[in-house]
C-alpha positions in Angstrom: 89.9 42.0 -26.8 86.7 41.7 -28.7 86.5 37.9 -29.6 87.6 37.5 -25.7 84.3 39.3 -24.8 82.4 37.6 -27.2 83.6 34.5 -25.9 82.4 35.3 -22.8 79.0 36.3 -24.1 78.5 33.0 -25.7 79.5 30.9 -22.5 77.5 33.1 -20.6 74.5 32.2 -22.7 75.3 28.8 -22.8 75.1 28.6 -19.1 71.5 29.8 -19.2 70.4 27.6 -21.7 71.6 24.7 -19.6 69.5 26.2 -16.2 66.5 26.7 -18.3 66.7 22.7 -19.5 67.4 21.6 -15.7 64.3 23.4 -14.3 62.2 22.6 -17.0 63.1 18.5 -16.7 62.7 19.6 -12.7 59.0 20.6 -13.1 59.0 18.1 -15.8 59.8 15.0 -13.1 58.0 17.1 -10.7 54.8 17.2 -12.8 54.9 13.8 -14.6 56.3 11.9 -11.4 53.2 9.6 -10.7 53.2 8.6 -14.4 56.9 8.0 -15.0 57.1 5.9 -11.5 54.4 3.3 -12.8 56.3 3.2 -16.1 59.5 2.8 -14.2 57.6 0.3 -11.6 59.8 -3.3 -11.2 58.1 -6.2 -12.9 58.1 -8.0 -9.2 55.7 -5.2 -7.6 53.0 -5.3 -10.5 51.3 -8.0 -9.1 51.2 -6.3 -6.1 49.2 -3.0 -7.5 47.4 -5.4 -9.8 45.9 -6.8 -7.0 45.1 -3.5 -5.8 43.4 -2.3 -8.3 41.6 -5.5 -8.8 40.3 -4.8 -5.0 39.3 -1.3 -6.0 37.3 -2.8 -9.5 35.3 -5.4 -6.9 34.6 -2.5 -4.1 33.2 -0.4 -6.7 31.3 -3.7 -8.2 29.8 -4.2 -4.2 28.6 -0.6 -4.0 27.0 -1.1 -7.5 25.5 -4.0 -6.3 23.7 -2.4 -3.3 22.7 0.7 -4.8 21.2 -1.6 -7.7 19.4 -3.8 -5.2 18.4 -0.5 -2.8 16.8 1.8 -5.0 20.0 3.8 -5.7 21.0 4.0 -2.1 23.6 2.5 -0.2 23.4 5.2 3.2 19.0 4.3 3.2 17.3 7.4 4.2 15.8 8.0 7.4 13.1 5.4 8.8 9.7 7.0 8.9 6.8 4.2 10.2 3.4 3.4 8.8 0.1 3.3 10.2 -3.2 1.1 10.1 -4.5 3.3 7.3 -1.4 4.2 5.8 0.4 0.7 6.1 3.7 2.1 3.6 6.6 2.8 5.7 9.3 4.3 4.5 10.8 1.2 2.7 9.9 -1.9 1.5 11.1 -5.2 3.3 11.8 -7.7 0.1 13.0 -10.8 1.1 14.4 -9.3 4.1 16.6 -6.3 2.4 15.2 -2.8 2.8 14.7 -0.7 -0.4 13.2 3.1 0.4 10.3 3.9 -1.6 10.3 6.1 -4.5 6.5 7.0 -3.4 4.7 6.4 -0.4 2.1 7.9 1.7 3.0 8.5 5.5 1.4 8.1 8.3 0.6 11.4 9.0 -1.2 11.4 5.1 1.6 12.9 3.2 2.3 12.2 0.0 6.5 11.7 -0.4 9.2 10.7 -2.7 12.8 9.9 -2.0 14.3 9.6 -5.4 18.2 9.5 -5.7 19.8 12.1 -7.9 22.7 10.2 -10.3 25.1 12.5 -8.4 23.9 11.4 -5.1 24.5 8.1 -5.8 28.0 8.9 -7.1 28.7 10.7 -3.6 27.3 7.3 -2.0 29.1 4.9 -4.1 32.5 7.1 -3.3 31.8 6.7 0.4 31.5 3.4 -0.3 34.4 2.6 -1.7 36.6 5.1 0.1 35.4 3.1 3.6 36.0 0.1 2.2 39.5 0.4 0.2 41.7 0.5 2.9 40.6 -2.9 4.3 41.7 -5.0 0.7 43.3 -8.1 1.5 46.7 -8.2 0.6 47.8 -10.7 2.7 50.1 -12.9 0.5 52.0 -10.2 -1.1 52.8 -9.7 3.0 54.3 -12.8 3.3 56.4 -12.4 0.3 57.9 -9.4 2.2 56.1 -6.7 0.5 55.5 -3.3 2.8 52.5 -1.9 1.7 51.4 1.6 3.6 47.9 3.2 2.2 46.9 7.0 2.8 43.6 8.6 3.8 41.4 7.3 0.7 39.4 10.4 -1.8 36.8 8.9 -4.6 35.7 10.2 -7.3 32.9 8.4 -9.5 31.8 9.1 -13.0 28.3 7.0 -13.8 27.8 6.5 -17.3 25.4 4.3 -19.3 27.5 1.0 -19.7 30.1 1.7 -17.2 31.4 3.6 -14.1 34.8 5.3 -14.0 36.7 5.2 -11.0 39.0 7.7 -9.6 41.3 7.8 -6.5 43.6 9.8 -5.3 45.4 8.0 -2.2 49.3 7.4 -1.8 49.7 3.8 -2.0 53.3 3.1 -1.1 54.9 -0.2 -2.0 57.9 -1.5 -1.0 60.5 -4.2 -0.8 64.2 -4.3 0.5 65.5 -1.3 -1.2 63.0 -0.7 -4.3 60.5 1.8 -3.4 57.3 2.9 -5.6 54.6 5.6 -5.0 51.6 5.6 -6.8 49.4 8.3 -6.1 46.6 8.4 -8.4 44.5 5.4 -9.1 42.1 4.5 -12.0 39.7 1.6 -13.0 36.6 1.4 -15.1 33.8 -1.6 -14.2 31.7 -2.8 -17.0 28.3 -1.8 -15.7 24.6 -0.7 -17.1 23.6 1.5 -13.9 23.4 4.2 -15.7 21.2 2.7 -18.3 19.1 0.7 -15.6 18.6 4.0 -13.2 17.3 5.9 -16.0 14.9 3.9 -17.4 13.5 2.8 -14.1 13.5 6.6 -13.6 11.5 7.2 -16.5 8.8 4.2 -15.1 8.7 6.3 -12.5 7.8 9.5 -13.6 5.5 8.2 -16.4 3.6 6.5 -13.3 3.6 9.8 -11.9 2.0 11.7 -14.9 -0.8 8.7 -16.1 -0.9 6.6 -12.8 -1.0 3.9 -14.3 -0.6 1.2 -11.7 -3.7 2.9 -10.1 -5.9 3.1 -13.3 -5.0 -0.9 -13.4 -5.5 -1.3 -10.0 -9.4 0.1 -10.7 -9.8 -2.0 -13.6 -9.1 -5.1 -11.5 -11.3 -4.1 -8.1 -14.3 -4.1 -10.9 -13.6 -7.0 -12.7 -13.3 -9.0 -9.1 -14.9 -7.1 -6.6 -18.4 -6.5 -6.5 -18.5 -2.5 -6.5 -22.0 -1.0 -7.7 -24.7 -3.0 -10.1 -28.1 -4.0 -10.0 -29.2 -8.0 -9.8 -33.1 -9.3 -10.9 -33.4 -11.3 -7.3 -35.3 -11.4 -4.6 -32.8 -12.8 -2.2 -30.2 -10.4 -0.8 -26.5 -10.3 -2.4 -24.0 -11.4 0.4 -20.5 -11.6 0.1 -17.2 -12.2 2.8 -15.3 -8.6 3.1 -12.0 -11.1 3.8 -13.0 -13.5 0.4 -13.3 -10.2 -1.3 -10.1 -9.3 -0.6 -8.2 -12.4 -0.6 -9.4 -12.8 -4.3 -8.7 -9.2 -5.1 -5.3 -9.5 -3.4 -4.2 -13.0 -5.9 -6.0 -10.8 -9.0 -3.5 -7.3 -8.3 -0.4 -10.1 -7.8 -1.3 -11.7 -11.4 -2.5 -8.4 -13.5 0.7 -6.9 -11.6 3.2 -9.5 -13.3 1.2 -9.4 -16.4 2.7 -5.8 -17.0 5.2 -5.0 -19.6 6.7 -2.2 -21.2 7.5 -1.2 -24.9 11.2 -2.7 -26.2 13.1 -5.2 -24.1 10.3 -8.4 -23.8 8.1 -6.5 -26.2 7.2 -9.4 -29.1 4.6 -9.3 -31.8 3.0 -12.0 -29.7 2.4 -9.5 -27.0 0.5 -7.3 -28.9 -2.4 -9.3 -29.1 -2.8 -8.3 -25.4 -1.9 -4.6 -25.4 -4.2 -3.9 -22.4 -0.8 -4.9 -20.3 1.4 -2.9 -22.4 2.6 0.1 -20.2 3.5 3.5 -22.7 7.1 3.4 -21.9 9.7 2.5 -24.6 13.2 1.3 -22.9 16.3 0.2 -24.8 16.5 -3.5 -26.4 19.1 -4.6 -23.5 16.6 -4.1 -20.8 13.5 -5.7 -19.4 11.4 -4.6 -16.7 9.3 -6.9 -14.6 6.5 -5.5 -11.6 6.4 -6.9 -8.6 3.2 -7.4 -6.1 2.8 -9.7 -3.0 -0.4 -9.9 -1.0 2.3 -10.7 1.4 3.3 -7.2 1.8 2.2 -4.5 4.1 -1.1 -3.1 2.6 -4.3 -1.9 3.5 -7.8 -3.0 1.8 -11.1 -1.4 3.4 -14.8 -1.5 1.7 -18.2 0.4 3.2 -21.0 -0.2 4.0 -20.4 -3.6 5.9 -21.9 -5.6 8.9 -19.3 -6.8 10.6 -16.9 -8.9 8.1 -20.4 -9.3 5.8 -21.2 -6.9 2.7 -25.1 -7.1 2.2 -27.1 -5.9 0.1 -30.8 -6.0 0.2 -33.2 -6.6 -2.6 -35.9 -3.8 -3.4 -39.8 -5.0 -4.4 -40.3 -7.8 -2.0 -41.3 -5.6 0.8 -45.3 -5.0 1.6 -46.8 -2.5 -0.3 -44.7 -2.8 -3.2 -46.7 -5.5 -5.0 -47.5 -2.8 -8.0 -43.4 -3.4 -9.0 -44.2 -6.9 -9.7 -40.2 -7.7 -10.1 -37.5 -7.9 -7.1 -34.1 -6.5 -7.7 -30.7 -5.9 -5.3 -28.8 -2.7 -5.9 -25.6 -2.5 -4.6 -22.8 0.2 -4.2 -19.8 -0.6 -2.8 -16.6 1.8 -2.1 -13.1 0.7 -1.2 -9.7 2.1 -0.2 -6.4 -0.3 -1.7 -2.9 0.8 -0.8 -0.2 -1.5 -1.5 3.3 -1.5 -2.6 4.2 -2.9 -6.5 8.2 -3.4 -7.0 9.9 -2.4 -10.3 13.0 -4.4 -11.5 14.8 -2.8 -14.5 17.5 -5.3 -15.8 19.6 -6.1 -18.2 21.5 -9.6 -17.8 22.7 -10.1 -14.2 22.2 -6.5 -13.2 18.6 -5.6 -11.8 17.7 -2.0 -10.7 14.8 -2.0 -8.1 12.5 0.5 -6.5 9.2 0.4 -5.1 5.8 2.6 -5.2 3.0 3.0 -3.4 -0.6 2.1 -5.0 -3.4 4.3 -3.4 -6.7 4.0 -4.3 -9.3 6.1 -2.7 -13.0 5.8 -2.7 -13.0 4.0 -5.7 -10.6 6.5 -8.1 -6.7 6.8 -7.8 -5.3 8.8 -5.8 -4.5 13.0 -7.5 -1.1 12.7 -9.6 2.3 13.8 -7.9 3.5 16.9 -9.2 5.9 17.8 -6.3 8.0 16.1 -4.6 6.1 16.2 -1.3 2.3 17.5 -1.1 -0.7 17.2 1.7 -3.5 15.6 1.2 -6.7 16.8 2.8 -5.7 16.8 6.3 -7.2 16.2 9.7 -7.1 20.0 10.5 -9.7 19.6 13.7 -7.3 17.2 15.1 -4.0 19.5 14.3 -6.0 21.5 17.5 -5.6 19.3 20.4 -6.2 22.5 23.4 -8.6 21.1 25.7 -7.7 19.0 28.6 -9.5 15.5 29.3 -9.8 12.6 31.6 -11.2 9.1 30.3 -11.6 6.6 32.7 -12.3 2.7 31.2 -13.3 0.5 33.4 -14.7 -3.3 32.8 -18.2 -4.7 34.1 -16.6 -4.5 37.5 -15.5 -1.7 38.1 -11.8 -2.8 37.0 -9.7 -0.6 35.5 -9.2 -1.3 31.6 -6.4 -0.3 29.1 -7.7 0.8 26.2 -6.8 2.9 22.9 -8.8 5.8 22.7 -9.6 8.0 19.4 -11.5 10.6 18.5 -14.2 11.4 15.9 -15.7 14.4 14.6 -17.7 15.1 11.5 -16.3 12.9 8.6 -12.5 13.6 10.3 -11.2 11.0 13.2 -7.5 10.5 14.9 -5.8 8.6 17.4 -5.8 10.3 21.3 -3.8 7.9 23.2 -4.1 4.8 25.4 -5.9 4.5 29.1 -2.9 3.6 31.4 -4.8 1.4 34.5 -7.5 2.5 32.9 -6.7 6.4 33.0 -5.8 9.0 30.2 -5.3 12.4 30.7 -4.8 14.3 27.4 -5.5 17.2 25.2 -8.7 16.7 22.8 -9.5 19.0 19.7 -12.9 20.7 20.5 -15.8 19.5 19.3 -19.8 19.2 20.0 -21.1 16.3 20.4 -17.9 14.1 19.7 -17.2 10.6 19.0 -15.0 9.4 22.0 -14.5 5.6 20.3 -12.7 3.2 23.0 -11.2 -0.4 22.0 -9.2 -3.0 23.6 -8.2 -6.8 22.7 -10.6 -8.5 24.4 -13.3 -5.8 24.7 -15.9 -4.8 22.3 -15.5 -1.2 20.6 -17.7 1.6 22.9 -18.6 4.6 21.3 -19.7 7.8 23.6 -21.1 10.8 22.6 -19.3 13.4 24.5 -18.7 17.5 23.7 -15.2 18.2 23.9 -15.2 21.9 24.0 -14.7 22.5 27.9 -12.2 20.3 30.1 -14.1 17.2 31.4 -13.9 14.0 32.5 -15.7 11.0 30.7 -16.5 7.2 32.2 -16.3 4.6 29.3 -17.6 0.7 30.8 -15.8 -2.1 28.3 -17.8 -5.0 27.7 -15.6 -8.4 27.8 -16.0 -10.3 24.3 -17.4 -14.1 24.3 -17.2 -16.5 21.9 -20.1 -18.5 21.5 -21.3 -21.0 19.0 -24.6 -20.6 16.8 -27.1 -23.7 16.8 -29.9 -22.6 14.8 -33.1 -24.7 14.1 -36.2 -23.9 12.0 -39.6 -25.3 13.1 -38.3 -26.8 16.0 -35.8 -28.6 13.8 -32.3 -28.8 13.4 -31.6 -26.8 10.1 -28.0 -27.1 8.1 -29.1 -24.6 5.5 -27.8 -21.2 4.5 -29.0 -17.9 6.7 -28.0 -14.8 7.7 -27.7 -14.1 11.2 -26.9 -10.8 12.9 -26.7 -9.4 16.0 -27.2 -5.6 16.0 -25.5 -3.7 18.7 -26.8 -0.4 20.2 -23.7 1.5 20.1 -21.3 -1.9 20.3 -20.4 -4.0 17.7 -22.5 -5.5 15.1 -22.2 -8.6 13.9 -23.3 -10.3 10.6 -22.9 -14.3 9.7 -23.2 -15.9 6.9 -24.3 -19.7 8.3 -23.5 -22.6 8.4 -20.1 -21.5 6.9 -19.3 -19.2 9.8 -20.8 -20.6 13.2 -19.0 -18.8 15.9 -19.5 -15.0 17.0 -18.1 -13.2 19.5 -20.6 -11.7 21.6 -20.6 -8.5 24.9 -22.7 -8.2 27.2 -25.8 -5.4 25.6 -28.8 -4.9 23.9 -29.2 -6.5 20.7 -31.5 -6.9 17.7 -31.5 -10.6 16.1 -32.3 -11.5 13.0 -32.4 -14.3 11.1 -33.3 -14.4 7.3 -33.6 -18.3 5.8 -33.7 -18.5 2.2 -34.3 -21.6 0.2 -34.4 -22.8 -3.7 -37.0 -21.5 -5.8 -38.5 -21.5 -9.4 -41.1 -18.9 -8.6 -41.9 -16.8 -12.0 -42.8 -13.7 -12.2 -44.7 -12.5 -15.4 -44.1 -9.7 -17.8 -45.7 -6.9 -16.7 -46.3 -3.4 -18.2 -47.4 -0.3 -16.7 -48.3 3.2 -18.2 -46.4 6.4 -16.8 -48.3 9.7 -17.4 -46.6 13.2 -17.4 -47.8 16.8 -18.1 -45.5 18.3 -21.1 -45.8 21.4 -22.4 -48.6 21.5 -25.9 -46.9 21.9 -29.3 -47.1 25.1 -31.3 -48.7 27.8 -30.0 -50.3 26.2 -26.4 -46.9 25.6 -25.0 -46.3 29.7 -25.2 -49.0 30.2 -23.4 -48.0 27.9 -20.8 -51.1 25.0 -21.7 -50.0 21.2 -21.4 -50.7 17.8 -22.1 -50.6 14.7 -20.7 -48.5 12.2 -22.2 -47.7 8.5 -21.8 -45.8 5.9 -21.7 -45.7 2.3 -21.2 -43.3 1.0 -19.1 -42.7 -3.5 -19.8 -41.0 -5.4 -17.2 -39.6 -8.3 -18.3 -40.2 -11.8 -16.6 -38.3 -13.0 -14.5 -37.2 -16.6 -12.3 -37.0 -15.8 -8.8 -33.9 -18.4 -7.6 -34.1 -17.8 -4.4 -36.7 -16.5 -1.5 -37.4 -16.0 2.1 -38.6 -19.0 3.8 -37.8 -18.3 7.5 -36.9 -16.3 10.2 -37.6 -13.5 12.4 -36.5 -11.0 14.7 -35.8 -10.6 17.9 -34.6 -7.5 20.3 -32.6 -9.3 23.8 -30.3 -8.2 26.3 -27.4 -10.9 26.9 -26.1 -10.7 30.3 -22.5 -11.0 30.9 -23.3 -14.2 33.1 -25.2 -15.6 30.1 -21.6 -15.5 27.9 -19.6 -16.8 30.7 -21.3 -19.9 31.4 -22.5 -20.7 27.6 -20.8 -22.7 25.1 -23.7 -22.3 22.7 -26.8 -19.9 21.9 -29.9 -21.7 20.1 -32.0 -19.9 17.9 -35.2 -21.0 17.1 -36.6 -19.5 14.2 -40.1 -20.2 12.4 -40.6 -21.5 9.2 -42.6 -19.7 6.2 -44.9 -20.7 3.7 -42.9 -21.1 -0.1 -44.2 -18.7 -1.9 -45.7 -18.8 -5.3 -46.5 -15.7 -6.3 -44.5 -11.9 -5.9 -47.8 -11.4 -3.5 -47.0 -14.2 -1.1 -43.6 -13.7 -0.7 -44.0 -9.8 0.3 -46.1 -11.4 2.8 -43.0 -13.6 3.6 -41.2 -9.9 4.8 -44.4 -9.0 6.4 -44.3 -11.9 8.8 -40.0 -11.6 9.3 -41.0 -8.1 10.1 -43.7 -10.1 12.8 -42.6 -12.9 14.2 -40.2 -13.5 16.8 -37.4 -15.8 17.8 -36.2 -18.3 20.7 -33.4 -17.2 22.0 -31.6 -19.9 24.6 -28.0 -20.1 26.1 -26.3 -23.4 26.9 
């Protein structure tokens, strides 16, 4: 009786060893499934999920593409516009694909970046490929009778510095008369640098951010090209095209830009003879970086003082009175604002990373480093308070009614109002005494109005139609070919400075006018060194100076000699009114202007000014 229990014992036991071993190869199967299917998958359906996961590997290689080629984005953020002053939008058109800005300025002066985060442009690359996935062609396996069913796609991406890891979980069912496969978990790696490319560009970027040094380059090139504050020995004013200015500054920023080049990748030995155009940034000896400008590109390039599209400046010791100087010299000062876009490519074979920033320059200096990720600059408060009601009505010579944009100015602080509608806008206007109301249409010259904003009101602006007419100028009754400066000074209208014979047409609105005309020829007029004695009260040495006695004290002051190239030989001025009917019927206005003696000493040609200052001019239309 006691070996027949233990008998039983031992079969019981055996019986539980057995259930343990079927559950545990249960969970086993259960948990290892996915795995021991693809083991077990028939040799006729790997082509099949090869050319699956192919699909997936050139999906993901797309999406890398476009974020590559889109400043890490493929979903571009939300489209913000520029402005005249501010002429950055939100992205950068490049040969017709849109890349967001890393940096810009908007249009309502707000400094902003939109950098991607490496786990936002995982996110976007998944989305990518989890939208695209289910459309892979599989179109011969079809025909060879294959069934192939796909389930809702989920993507995972893992960016690393020479690759991206790809993981998706989607049941992919494959089948074929009676052999069946599932395959729920999917994986592929793609050779890639993104990684790599997105973090050095990122660390461009935030170096830029710290030194600014695309600005500090841009400021270096303005004064090498542009004229921006100095001192000439000349008697003849310095004149120069606003728009030649710039088109020469524009091809200088495009060259210095592509000069650029960064420590590592394309950094040689030979390069370092030129380490001006070596940016601080070491990258890896895989990558290059090139930066990118193109006058081409929206940007904004503004200098003061100006007449018209002319920069003058004037000379000093020429005029009457000043004959003690002995010496003629032109100061000039000049102060510009530069925004424009530079692209940065980070690459490393075929793979390019791009992303563009904003350059901003600002009365001469470079715009205040970024240290957050979006910051004000001083802002237009007055015009933040727009509480006063106001009619502006804009009519034409007429009586006609005239569309016109309307802005407002205040102080040193201006904004846009709105635009007439048949000739009528109705609007708030900030408050303000004795305000700029500034109208301007196409065809019209600007009107300013002097107008106090701080009760409701209603304000009638008359628009003067612009003419263009052709300049015939002639010196002593004769037809003259030479160089002069001609302007026509506007009260309250738009001035008007040419440089002839290379600019002959102006166009011209009905108003009151000052004309001048300043004709300067060749000369070889030398002036002689001179010296003068300054005097000054100092305090005595010793003793004296305690006391409060002083002494006077001297110094001589030597002027060097000087060639005087050019002088005034010509011209006048001229205060007319030009009728409407004058600028309608005329295809030409002849100036007659008178000629001056050449002078041969600093005393005759002050006497040169003294008769400009004198003597009048013909003014004719035809």
């Amino acid at each position: 009786m006691k070996s027949r229990g233990l008998n039983n014992k031992a079969q019981m036991t055996i019986f539980i060893v057995v259930a343990v071993v079927l559950v545990a190869g249960a969970i086993t199967v259960f948990v290892m499934r996915d795995s021991l299917f693809d083991s077990a998958m028939p040799a006729s359906f790997e082509p099949v999920y090869s050319s699956f996961l192919l699909c997936l590997e050139d999906e993901t290689r797309i999406g890398i593409d476009v974020l590559e080629s889109q400043g890490g984005y493929i979903e571009l953020p939300e489209f913000e516009r520029g402005s005249t002053q501010m002429p950055f939008s939100s992205y950068l058109d490049f040969l017709g694909n849109p890349i967001p800005y890393w940096y810009y300025v908007s249009q309502s002066n707000i400094q902003k970046e939109q950098v991607p985060t490496e786990s936002q442009m995982e996110e976007q690359l998944a989305s990518f490929v989890e939208d695209k996935i289910r459309g892979c062609l599989l179109d011969s396996h079809y025909q060879q009778g294959f069934e192939i069913i796909q389930d809702v796609p989920e993507a995972k991406m893992e960016i690393n510095s020479d690759s991206v890891e790809v993981s998706l979980k989607m049941d992919l069912t494959i089948s074929r008369l009676n052999d069946t496969v599932l395959v729920k978990d999917h994986k592929v790696t793609v050779d890639s640098k993104l990684g790599k490319l997105y973090e050095v560009a990122k660390e461009i970027y935030e170096y830029e951010q710290k030194s600014l040094f695309l600005e500090n380059y841009a400021v270096d090139t303005m004064r090498v090209y542009a004229p921006v504050d100095g001192v000439d020995l000349d008697c003849a004013p310095l004149v120069w095209s606003a728009e030649e200015v710039f088109d020469e500054l524009k091809s200088a920023i495009e060259a210095n830009t592509m000069a650029l080049k960064v420590k590592g990748g394309d950094f040689s030995l030979k390069q370092e003879e030129n380490k001006y155009f070596i940016v601080d940034v070491d990258v890896p000896s895989d990558v290059e970086v090139m930066f990118l400008n193109s006058p081409e590109w929206a940007n904004n390039f503004e200098v003061n003082p100006t007449e018209g599209a002319i920069m003058i400046s004037k000379p000093v010791g020429n005029q009457p009175g000043l004959g003690a100087l002995g010496f003629c010299y032109v100061p000039y000062h000049y102060v510009y604002n530069l925004g424009y876009p530079v692209l940065a490519q980070v690459y490393s074979g075929q793979e390019i990373f791009q992303f563009p920033m904003a350059v901003v320059i600002r009365g001469n200096k470079p715009r205040e480093p970024l240290d957050t990720s979006a910051i004000d600059l001083p802002d237009l408060e007055i015009c933040k308070n727009k509480n006063t009601y106001f009619q502006v009505n804009t009519y034409d010579n007429s009586l006609n009614p005239v569309n016109a944009n309307i802005s407002f100015e205040c102080f040193s602080e201006s904004c846009k109002i709105g635009e007439t509608e048949d000739g009528i806008l109705v609007t708030e206007f900030p408050q303000c005494t004795n305000a700029i109301i500034r109208a301007e249409a196409g065809d019209y010259g600007a009107v300013k109005v002097i107008q106090s904003t701080n009760e409701e009101g209603v304000i009638d602006i008359l628009m003067n139609k612009l003419y263009e007419v052709e300049i015939d100028l002639n010196l002593g009754k004769i037809d003259y070919g030479g160089e002069a400066i001609i302007s026509f000074l506007a009260e309250g209208g738009k001035s008007t400075t040419i440089l002839y014979p290379d600019t002959k047409k102006v166009e011209l609105s009905e108003g009151q006018y000052e004309i001048q005309v300043s004709v300067y020829k060749n000369s070889s007029l030398k002036l002689q060194e001179t010296t003068t004695q300054e005097c000054v009260e100092i305090p005595k040495s010793s003793l004296g100076g305690i006391f409060g006695l002083t002494e006077e004290k001297c110094f001589d002051i030597v002027i060097p000699a000087q060639i005087v190239s050019n002088v005034l030989a010509g011209g006048g001025t001229q205060k007319h009114y030009i009728l409407e009917d004058d600028l309608i019927g005329a295809e030409f206005i002849e100036i007659g202007a008178n000629k001056f003696p050449t002078p041969k000493a600093i005393e005759e040609l002050q006497v040169n000014y003294l008769l400009f200052e004198e003597t009048g001019l013909e003014v004719n239309f035809r």
